[in-house]
C-alpha positions as CSV (number, residue, x, y, z in Angstrom):
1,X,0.0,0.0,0.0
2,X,2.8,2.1,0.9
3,X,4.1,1.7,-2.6
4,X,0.5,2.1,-4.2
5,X,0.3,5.5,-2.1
6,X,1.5,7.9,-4.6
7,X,-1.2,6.4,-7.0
8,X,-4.4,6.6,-4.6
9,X,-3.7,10.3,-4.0
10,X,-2.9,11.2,-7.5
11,X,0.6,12.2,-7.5
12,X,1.5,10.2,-10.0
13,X,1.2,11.2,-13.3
14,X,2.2,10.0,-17.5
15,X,5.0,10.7,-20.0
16,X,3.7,8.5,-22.5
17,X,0.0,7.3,-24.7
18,X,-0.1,3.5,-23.1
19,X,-1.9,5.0,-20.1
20,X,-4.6,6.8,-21.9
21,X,-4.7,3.5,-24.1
22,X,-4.7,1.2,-21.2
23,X,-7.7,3.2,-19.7
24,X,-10.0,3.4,-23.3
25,X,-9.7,-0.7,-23.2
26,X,-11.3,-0.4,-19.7
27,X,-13.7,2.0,-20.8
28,X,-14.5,-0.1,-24.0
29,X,-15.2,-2.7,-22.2
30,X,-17.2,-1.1,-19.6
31,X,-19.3,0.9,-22.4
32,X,-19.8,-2.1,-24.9
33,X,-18.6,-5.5,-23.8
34,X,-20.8,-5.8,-20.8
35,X,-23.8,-4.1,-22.3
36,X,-24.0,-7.2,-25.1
37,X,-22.7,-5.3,-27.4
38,X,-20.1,-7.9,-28.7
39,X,-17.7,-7.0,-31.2
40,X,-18.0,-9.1,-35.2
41,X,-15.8,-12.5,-34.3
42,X,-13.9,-12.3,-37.1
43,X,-9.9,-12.9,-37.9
44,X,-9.5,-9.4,-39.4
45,X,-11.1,-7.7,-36.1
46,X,-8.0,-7.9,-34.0
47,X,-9.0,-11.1,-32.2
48,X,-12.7,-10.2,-32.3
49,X,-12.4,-7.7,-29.4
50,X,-13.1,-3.7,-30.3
51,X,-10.0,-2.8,-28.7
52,X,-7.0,-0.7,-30.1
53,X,-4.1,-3.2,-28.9
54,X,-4.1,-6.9,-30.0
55,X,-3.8,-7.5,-26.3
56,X,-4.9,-6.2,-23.2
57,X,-8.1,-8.2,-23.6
58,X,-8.3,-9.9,-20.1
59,X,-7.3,-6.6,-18.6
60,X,-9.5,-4.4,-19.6
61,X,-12.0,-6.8,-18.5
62,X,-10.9,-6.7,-14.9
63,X,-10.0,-2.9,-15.4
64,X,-13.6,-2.0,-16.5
65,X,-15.2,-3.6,-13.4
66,X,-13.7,-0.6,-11.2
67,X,-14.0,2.2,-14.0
68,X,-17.6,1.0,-14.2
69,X,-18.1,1.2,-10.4
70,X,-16.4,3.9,-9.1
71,X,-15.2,5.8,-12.2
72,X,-12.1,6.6,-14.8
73,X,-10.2,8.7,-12.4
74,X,-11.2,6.4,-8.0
75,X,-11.5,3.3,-10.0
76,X,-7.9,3.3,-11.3
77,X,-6.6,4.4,-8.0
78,X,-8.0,1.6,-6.4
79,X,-7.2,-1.0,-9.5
80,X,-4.0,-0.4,-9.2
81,X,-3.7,-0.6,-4.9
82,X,-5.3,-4.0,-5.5
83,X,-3.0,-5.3,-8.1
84,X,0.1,-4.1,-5.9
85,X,-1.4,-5.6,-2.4
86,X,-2.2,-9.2,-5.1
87,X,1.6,-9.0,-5.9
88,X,2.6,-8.3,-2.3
89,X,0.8,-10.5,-0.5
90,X,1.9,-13.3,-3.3
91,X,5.8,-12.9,-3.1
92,X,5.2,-13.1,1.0
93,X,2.8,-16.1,0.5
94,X,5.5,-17.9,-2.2
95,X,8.4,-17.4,-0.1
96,X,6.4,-18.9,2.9
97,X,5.7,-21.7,1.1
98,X,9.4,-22.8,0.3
99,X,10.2,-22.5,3.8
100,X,10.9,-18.6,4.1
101,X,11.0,-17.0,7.3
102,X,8.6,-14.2,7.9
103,X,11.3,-11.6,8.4
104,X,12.6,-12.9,5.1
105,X,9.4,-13.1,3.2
106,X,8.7,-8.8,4.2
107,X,12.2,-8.4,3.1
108,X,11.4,-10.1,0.1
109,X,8.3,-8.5,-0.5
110,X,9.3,-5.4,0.0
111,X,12.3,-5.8,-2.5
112,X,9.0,-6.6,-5.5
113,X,7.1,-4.2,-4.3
114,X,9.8,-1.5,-5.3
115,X,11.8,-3.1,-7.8
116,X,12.3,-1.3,-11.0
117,X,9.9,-2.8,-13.3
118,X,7.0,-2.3,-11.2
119,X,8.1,1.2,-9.6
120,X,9.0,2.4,-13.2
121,X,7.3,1.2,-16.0
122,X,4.4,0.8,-13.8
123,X,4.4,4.5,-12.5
124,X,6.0,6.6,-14.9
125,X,5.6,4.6,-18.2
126,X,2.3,3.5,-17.2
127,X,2.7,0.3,-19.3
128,X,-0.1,-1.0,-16.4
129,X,-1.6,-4.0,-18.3
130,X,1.9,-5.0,-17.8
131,X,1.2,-5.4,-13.9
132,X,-1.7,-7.5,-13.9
133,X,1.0,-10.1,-15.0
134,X,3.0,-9.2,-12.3
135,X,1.3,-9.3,-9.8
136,X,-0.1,-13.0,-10.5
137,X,3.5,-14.0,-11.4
138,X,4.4,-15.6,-7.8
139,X,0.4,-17.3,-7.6
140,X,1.5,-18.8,-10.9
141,X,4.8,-20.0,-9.0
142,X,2.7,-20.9,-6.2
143,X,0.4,-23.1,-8.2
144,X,3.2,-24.8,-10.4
145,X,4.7,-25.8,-7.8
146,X,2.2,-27.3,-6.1
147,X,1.2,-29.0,-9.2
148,X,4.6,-30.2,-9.6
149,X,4.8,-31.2,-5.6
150,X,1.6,-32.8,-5.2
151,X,0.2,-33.8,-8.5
152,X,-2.8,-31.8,-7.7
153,X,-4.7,-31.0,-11.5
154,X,-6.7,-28.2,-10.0
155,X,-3.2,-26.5,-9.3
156,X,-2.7,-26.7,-13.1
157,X,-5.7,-25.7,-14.3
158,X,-5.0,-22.6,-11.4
159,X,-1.4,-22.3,-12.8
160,X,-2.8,-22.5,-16.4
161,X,-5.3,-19.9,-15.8
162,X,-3.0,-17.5,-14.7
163,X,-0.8,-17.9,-18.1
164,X,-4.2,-17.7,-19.9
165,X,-4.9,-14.1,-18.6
166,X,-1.2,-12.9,-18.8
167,X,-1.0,-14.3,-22.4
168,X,-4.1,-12.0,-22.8
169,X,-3.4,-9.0,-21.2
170,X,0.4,-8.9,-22.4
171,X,2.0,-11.5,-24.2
172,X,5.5,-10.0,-24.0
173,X,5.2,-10.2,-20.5
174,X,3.9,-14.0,-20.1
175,X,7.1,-15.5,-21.4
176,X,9.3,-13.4,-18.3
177,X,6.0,-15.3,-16.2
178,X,6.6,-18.4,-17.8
179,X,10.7,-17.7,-17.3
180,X,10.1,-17.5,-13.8
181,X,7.4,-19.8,-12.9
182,X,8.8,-23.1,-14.5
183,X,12.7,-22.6,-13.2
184,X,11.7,-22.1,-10.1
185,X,9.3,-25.1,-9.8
186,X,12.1,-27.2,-10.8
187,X,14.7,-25.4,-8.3
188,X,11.8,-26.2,-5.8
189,X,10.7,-29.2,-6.2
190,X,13.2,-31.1,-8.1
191,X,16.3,-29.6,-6.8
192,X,15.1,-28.9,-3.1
193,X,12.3,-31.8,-2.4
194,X,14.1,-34.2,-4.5
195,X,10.9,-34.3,-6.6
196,X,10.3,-36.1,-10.3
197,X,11.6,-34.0,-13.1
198,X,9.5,-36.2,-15.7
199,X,6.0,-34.7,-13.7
200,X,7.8,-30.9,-13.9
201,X,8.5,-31.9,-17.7
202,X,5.6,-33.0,-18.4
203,X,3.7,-30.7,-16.8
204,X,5.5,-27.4,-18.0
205,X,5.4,-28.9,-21.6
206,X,1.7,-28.3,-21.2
207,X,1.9,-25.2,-19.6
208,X,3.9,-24.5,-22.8
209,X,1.5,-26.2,-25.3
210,X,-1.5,-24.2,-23.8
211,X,0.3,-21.0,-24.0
212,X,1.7,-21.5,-27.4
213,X,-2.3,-22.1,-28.5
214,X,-3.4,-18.8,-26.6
215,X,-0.7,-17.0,-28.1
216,X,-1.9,-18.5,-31.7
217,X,-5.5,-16.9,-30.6
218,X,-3.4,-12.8,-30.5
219,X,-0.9,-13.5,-33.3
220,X,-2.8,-15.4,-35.9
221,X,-5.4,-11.9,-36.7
222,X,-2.1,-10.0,-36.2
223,X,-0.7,-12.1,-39.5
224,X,-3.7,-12.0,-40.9
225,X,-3.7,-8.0,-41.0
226,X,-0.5,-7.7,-42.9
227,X,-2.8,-7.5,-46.3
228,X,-4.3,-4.5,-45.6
229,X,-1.5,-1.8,-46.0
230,X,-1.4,1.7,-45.0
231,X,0.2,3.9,-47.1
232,X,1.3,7.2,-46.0
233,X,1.5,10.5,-48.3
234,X,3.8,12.2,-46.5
235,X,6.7,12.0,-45.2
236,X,8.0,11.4,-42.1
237,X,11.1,13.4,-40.9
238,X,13.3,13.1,-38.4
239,X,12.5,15.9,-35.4
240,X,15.2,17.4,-33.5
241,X,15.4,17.0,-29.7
242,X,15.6,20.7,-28.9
């Protein structure tokens, strides 16, 4: 919350478009999506979805839900405190369940909380439908490993989920998800517990497989578009910094 703070009194603010982008999907979906007004499920439509980025499908979903209840400008503040107490209370909760120590696991939280690619791109940048991944990145870890540990399938469809709505809301980011989640499974549970590596290969191969279809679901209309080309009339010179 502490790191959230500058957000829920509006002190932060944006150098870039991505945040007035990352807000029309949430109002898109707010406006359209839930009122039935679904979008022509087509492979030229960008994935069937009305929005202006090929991703950022699942977040806007979730996004919309607060812009919807309590506005553009409250709902945001309080999106984004949610997603950074998720991603707090997940590192604690991971490092817990490897055998952390309490002390350790604040340290450790603390350390994500303020790390650079949630305190900068997250704040200044406002690449936010980055942080939705983020902050589910050590449940996915959590739910690998227990898949991995116990065997449990709910645990994988859990874990599976979690790449599902990553893959949607930033593909770029779900690999670095994926990077983290199935090392560390096998660090934990192979390494440390002296687990099977054929379950953690057999389950991260369909970890894989699933995310490699989902990722087919964004790329495949992104292909598709390369017919129609836009030409411009104009050139496009280079502008000077001063």
């Amino acid at each position: 919350l502490l790191a959230a703070g500058h957000w829920f009194f509006s002190l932060c603010y944006s150098r870039g478009y991505d945040y007035f982008l990352w807000l029309y999907n949430a109002w898109l979906a707010g406006g359209r999506v839930w009122a039935g007004d679904w979008p022509n499920w087509s492979p030229y439509s960008a994935s069937g979805h009305p929005f202006f980025k090929m991703a950022g499908v699942s977040d806007a979903l979730v996004f919309s839900f607060f812009t919807e209840l309590a506005g553009l400008e409250f709902g945001t503040r309080i999106y984004v405190c949610l997603l950074y107490s998720i991603a707090g209370t997940g590192i604690y909760a991971l490092i817990r369940s490897t055998g952390g120590s309490g002390a350790g696991a604040i340290v450790g939280t603390t350390v994500f909380a303020f790390s650079w690619f949630l305190t900068y791109t997250a704040h200044y940048q406002t690449y936010l439908n980055n942080f939705l991944s983020y902050a589910l990145l050590p449940w996915g870890a959590i739910l690998f490993i227990r898949t991995v540990a116990d065997g449990s399938r709910m645990a994988l469809l859990g874990a599976a989920g979690v790449v599902f709505v990553s893959i949607t809301s930033n593909a770029q980011v779900s690999i670095r998800l994926l990077l983290f989640c199935l090392p560390f499974a096998f660090v934990e549970t192979v390494l440390g517990r002296g687990g099977s590596w054929r379950r953690w290969l057999r389950r991260s191969a369909a970890i894989v497989l699933l995310a490699l279809c989902w990722s087919a679901f964004l790329v495949y209309p992104a292909l598709a578009l390369r017919t129609e080309v836009l030409h411009l009339l104009r050139e496009n010179p280079a502008v000077l910094l001063w």
